[in-house]
N, C-alpha and C positions, 0 to 999 in steps of 0.2 A: 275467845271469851269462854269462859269453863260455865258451866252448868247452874251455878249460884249466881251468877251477875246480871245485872239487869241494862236492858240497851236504854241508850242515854235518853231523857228526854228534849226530844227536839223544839225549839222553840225561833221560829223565822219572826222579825220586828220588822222588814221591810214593809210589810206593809203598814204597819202605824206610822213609819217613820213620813212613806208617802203618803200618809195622811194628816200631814204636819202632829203629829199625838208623840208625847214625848213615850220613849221605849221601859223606863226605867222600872215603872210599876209592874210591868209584864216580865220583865226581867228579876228581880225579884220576889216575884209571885212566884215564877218556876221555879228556882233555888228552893223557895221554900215548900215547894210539893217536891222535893227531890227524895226518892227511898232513901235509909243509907244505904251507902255504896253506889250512891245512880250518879253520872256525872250528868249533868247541862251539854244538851249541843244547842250550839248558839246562831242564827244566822244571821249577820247587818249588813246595810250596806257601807258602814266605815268602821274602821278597825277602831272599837272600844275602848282605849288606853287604860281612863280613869277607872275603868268596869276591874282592869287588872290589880291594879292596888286595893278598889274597895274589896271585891271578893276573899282576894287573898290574905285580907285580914282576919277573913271568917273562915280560913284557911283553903282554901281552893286553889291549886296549879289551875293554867292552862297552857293549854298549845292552841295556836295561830296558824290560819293560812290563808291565803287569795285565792279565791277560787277563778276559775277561769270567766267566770257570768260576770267577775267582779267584786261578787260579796265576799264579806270574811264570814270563816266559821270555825270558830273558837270552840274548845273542848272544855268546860272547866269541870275538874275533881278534885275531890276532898284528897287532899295529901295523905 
């Protein structure tokens, strides 16, 4: 990470999600506090699918992975 970049903001839904509270408002609240340049770390306990296509229309990569607890934690940046 060089000097000018900012670390991602974290944002864990697991607990909304065990709170039966749907994730998506929170999820979308953080995108929209992102600096530029700041990517979303993401944590669920299910891998997001639909989350990949809508982001990535507002043009956001991510990278995916399973963490060993179980949850995914998704990177998403601005391409």
């Amino acid at each position: 990470m060089n000097s000018d970049s900012l670390p991602p903001l974290h944002l864990d839904v697991r607990p909304l999600v065990e709170a039966r509270k749907p994730p998506m408002a929170a999820i979308l609240d953080g995108v929209g506090r992102l600096a530029p340049g700041q990517a979303l770390q993401l944590v669920a306990p299910f891998e997001p699918v639909p989350l990949y296509q809508m982001l990535g229309q507002q043009g956001y990569s991510h990278e995916a992975r399973l963490r060993e607890d179980g949850a995914w934690e998704i990177l998403f940046s601005r391409r």
